[in-house]
C-alpha positions in Angstrom: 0.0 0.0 0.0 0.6 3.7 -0.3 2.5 3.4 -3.7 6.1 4.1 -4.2 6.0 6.9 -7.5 7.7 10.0 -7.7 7.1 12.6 -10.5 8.9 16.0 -10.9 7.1 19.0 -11.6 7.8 22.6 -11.0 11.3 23.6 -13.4 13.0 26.0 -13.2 16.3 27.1 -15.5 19.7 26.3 -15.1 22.7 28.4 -16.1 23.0 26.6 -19.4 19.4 27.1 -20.1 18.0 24.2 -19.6 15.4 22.9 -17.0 16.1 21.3 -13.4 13.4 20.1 -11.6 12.6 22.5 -8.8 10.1 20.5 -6.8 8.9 16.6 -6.6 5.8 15.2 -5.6 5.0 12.1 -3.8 2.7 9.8 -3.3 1.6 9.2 0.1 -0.6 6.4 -0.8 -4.6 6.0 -0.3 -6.3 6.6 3.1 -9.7 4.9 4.7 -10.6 6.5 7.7 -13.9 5.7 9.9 -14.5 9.5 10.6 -16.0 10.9 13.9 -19.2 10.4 13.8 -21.5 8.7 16.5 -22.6 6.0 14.5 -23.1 7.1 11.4 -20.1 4.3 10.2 -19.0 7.4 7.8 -16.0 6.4 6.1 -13.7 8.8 4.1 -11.4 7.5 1.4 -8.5 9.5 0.3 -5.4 9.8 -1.8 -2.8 12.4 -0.8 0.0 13.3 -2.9 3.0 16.2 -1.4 5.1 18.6 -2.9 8.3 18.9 -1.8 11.9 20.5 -2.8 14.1 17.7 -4.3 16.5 17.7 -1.8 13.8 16.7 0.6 12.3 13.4 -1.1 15.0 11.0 0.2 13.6 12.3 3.8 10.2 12.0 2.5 10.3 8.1 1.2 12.6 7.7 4.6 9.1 8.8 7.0 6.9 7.9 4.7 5.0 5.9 7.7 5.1 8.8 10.2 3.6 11.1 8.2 0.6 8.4 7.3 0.0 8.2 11.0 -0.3 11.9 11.3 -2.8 12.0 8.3 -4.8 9.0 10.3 -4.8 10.3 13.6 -6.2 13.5 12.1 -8.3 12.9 9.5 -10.2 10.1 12.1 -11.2 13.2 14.2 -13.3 14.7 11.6 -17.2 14.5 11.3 -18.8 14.3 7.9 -20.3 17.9 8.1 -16.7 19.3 8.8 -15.2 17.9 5.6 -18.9 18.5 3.8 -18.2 21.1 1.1 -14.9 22.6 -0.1 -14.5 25.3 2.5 -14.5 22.2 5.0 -12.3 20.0 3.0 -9.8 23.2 2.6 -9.5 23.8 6.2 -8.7 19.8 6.3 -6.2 20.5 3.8 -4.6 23.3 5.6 -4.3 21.2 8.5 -2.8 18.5 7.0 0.1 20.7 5.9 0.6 22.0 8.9 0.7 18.8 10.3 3.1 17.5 8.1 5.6 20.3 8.2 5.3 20.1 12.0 6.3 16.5 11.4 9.6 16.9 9.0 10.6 20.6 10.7 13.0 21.9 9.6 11.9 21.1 6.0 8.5 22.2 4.7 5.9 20.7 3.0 5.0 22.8 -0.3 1.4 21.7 -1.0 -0.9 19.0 -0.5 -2.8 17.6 -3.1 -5.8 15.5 -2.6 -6.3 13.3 -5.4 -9.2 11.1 -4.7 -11.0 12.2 -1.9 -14.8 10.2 -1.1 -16.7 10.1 1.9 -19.6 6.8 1.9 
């Protein structure tokens, strides 16, 4: 689980013109989370990709399973109606980076992408 693939995005120009990858991003892998709810079973299913400088995806593949755990531990206390609609799911977003870059200080976190995100 959690997938092993790497792509390069972000270029930027080196002095002979050409381009250097600037940033990678990486998989994290998929999520299933039984969310806060009294209950209600609500489950939320979710990919999670991160964008990082290059020099930081070694340290990235290296804690690959602590940063998981923080994205568990915090997406499992979420309700449905908190992550209902895309002001919710941004605020979830924005804590997961945080989170993250908490987790891998001094380094930072660029973005987080959410690239399949369901709740059933």
């Amino acid at each position: 689980r959690g997938g092993d693939s790497v792509a390069e995005t972000a270029e930027a120009t080196s002095a002979d013109g050409s381009t250097v990858p600037d940033t990678i991003i990486t998989d994290l892998g998929t999520f299933s989370v039984n969310l806060r709810d009294a209950g209600a079973g609500r489950i939320l299913q979710m990919k999670i990709s991160i964008e990082t400088g290059k020099e930081l995806s070694t340290r990235v593949e290296g804690r690959k399973p602590q940063l998981r755990d923080t994205v568990l531990m915090l997406a499992s206390d979420y309700t449905y109606q908190e992550l209902n609609g895309i002001d919710g799911r941004m605020s979830f977003r924005d804590e997961i980076h945080a989170e993250l870059n908490a987790v891998l200080t001094p380094d930072v976190v660029e973005r987080v992408y959410f690239t399949d995100f369901v709740v059933q």
